[in-house]
ChimeraX commands (.cxc) that place a marker at each C-alpha (Angstrom):
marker #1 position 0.00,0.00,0.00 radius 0.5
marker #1 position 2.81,2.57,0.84 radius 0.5
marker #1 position 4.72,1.54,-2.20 radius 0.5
marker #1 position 1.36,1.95,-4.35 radius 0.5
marker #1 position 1.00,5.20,-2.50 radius 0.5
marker #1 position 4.65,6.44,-3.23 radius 0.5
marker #1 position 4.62,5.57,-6.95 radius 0.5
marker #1 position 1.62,7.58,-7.16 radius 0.5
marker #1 position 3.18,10.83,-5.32 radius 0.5
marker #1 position 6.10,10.44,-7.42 radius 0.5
marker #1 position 4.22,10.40,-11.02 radius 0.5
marker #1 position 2.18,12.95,-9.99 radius 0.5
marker #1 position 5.32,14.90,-9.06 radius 0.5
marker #1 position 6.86,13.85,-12.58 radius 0.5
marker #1 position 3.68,15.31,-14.20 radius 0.5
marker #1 position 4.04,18.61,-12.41 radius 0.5
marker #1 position 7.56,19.01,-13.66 radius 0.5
marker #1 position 6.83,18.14,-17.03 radius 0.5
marker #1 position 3.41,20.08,-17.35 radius 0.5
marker #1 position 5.33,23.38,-15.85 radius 0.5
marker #1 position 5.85,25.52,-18.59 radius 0.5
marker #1 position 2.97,24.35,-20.52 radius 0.5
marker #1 position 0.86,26.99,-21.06 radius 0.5
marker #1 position 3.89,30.16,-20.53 radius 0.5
marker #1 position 4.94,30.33,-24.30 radius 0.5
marker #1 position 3.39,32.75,-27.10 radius 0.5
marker #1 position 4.52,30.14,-29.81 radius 0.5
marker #1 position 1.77,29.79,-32.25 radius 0.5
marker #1 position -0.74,32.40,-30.55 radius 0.5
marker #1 position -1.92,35.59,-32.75 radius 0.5
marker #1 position -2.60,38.74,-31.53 radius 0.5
marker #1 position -4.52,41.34,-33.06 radius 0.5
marker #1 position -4.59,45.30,-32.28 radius 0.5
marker #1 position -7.34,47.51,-30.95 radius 0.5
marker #1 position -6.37,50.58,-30.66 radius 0.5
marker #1 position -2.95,52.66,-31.48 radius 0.5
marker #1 position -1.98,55.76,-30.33 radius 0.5
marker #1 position -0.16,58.32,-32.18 radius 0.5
marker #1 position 0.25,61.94,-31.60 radius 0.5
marker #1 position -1.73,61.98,-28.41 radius 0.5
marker #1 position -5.01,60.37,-30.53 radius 0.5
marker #1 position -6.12,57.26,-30.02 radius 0.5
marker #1 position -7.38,55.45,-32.94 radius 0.5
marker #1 position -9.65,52.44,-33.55 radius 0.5
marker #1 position -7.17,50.34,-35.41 radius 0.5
marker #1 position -10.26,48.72,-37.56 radius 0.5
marker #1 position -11.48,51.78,-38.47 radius 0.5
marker #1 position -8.09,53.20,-39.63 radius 0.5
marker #1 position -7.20,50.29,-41.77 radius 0.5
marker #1 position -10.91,50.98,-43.03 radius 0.5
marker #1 position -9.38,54.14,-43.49 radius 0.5
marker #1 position -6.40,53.51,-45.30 radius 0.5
marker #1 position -8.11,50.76,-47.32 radius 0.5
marker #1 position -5.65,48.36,-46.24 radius 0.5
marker #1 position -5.68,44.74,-46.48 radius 0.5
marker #1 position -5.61,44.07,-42.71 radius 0.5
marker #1 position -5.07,46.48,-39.49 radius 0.5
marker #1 position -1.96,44.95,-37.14 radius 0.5
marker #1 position -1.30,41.63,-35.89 radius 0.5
marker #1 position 1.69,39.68,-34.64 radius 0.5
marker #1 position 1.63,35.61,-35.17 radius 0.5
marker #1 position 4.46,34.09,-33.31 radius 0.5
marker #1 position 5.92,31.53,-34.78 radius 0.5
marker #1 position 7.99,28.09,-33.65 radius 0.5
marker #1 position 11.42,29.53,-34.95 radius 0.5
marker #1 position 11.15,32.19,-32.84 radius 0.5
marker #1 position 10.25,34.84,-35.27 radius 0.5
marker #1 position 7.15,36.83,-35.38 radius 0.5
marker #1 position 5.38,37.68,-38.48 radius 0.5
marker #1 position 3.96,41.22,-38.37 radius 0.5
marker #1 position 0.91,42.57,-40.42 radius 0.5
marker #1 position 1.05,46.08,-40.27 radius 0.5
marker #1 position -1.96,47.86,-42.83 radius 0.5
marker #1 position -1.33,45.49,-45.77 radius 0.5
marker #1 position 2.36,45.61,-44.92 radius 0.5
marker #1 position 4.21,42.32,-43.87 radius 0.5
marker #1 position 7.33,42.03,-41.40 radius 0.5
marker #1 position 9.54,39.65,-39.56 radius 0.5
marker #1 position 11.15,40.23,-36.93 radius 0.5
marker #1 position 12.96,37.70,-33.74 radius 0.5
marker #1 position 11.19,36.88,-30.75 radius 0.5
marker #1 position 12.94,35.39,-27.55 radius 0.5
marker #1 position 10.01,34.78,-24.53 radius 0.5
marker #1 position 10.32,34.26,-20.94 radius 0.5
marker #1 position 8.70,34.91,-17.66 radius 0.5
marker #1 position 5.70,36.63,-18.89 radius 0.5
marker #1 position 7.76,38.90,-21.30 radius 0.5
marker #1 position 8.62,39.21,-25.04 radius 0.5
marker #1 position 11.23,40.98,-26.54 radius 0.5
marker #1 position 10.34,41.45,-30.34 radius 0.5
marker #1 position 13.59,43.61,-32.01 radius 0.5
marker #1 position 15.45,44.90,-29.64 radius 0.5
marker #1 position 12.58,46.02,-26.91 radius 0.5
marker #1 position 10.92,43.76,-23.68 radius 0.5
marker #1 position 7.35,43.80,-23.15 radius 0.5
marker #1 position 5.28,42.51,-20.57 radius 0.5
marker #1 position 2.00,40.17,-21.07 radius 0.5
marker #1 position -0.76,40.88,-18.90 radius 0.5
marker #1 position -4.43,39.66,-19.16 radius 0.5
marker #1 position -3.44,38.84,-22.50 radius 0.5
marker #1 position -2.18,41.75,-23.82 radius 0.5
marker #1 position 0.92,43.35,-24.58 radius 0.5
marker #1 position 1.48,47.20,-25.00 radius 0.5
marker #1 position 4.09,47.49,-27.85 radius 0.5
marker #1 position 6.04,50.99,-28.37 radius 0.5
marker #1 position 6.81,51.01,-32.02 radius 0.5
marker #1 position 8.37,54.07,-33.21 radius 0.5
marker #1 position 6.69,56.31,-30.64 radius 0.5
marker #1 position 3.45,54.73,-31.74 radius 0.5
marker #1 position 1.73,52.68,-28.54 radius 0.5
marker #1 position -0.19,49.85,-30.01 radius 0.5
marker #1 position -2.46,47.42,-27.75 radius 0.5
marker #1 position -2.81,43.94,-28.91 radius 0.5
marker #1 position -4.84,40.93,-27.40 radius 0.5
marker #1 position -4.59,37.68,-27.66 radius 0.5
marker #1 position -7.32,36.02,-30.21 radius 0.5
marker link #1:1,2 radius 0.2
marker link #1:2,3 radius 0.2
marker link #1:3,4 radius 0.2
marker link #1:4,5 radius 0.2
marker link #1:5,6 radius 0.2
marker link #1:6,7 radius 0.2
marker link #1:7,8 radius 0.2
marker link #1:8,9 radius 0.2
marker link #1:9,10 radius 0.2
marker link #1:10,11 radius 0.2
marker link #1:11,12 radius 0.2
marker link #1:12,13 radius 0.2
marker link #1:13,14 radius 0.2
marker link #1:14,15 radius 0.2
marker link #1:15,16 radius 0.2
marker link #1:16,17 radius 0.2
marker link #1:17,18 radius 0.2
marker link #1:18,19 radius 0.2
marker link #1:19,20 radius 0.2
marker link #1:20,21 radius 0.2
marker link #1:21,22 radius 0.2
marker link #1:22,23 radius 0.2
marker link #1:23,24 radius 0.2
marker link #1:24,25 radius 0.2
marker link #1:25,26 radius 0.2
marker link #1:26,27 radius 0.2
marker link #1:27,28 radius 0.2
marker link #1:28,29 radius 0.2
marker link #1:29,30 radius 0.2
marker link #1:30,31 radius 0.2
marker link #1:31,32 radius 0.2
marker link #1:32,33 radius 0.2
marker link #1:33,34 radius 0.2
marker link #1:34,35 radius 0.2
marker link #1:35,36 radius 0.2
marker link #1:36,37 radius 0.2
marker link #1:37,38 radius 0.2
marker link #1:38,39 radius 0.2
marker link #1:39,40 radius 0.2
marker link #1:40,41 radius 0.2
marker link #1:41,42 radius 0.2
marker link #1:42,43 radius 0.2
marker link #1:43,44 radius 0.2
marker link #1:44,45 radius 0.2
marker link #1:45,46 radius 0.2
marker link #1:46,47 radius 0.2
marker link #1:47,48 radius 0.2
marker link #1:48,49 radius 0.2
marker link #1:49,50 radius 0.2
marker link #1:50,51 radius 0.2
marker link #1:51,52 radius 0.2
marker link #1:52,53 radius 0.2
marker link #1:53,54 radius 0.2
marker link #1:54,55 radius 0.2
marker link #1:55,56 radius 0.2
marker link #1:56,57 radius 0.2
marker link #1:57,58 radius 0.2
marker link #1:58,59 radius 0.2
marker link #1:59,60 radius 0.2
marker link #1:60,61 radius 0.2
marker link #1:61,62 radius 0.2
marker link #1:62,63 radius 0.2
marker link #1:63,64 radius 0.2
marker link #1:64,65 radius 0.2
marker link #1:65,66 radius 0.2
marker link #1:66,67 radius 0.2
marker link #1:67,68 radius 0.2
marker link #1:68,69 radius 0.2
marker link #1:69,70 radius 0.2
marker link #1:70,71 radius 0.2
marker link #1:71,72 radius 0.2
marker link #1:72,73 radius 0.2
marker link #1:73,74 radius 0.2
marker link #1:74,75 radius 0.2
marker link #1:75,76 radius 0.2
marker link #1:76,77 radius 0.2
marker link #1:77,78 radius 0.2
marker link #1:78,79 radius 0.2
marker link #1:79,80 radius 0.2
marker link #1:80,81 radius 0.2
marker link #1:81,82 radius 0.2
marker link #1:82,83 radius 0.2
marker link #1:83,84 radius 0.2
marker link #1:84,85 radius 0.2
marker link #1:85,86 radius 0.2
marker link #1:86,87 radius 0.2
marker link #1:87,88 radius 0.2
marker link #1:88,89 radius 0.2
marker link #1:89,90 radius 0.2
marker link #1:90,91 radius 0.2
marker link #1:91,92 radius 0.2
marker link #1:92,93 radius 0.2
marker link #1:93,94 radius 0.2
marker link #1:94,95 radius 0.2
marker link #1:95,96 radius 0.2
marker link #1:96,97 radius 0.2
marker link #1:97,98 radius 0.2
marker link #1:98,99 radius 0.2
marker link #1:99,100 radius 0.2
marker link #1:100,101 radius 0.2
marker link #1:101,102 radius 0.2
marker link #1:102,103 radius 0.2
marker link #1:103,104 radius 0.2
marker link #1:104,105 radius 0.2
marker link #1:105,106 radius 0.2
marker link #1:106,107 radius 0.2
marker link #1:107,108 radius 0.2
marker link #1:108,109 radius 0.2
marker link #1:109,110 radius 0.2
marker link #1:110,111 radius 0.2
marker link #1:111,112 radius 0.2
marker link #1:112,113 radius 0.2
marker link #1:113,114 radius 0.2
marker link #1:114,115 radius 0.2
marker link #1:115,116 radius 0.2
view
């Protein structure tokens, strides 16, 4: 009985260690913008691609090679990714996730995106 008992504590241990992680990476998640902020307006990024008659507003899709294709108003980017506790750094700059979102400063332009 305390043998059964012990194996069980011990894969259930084994699962915790495996499972941790699971769940912390941005690999394979899209996220889309809301709003951006330029010039001390705040814009409706739907609206403005509406707007500009663009072929999509902004989104970043992180991929498993650690690079993060950008959609930017019709335009498309890549840039490197690196994540780790709760943060991504995309070119250069660290952000922080919260709630699912991350608040991006991209040339002086503060863009909100959430995860879909």
């Amino acid at each position: 009985m305390k043998k059964g008992f012990a194996l069980l504590v011990g894969v259930m241990m084994l699962a915790m260690v495996l499972l941790t992680g699971c769940g912390n990476s941005i690999t394979g998640t899209t996220w889309e913008a809301e709003t951006i902020e330029m010039g001390g307006q705040t814009y409706d990024v739907k609206k403005l691609a509406d707007a500009m008659k663009a072929e999509s507003g902004i989104t970043y899709s992180f991929q498993e090679d650690n690079q993060v294709k950008i959609q930017f108003f019709g335009e498309n980017e890549e840039e490197s990714y690196d994540y780790q506790d709760g943060k991504v750094t995309i070119d250069g700059q660290t952000y922080e996730i919260q709630n699912d979102t991350i608040e991006l400063d991209r040339d002086g332009q503060k863009i909100i995106l959430k995860k879909q």
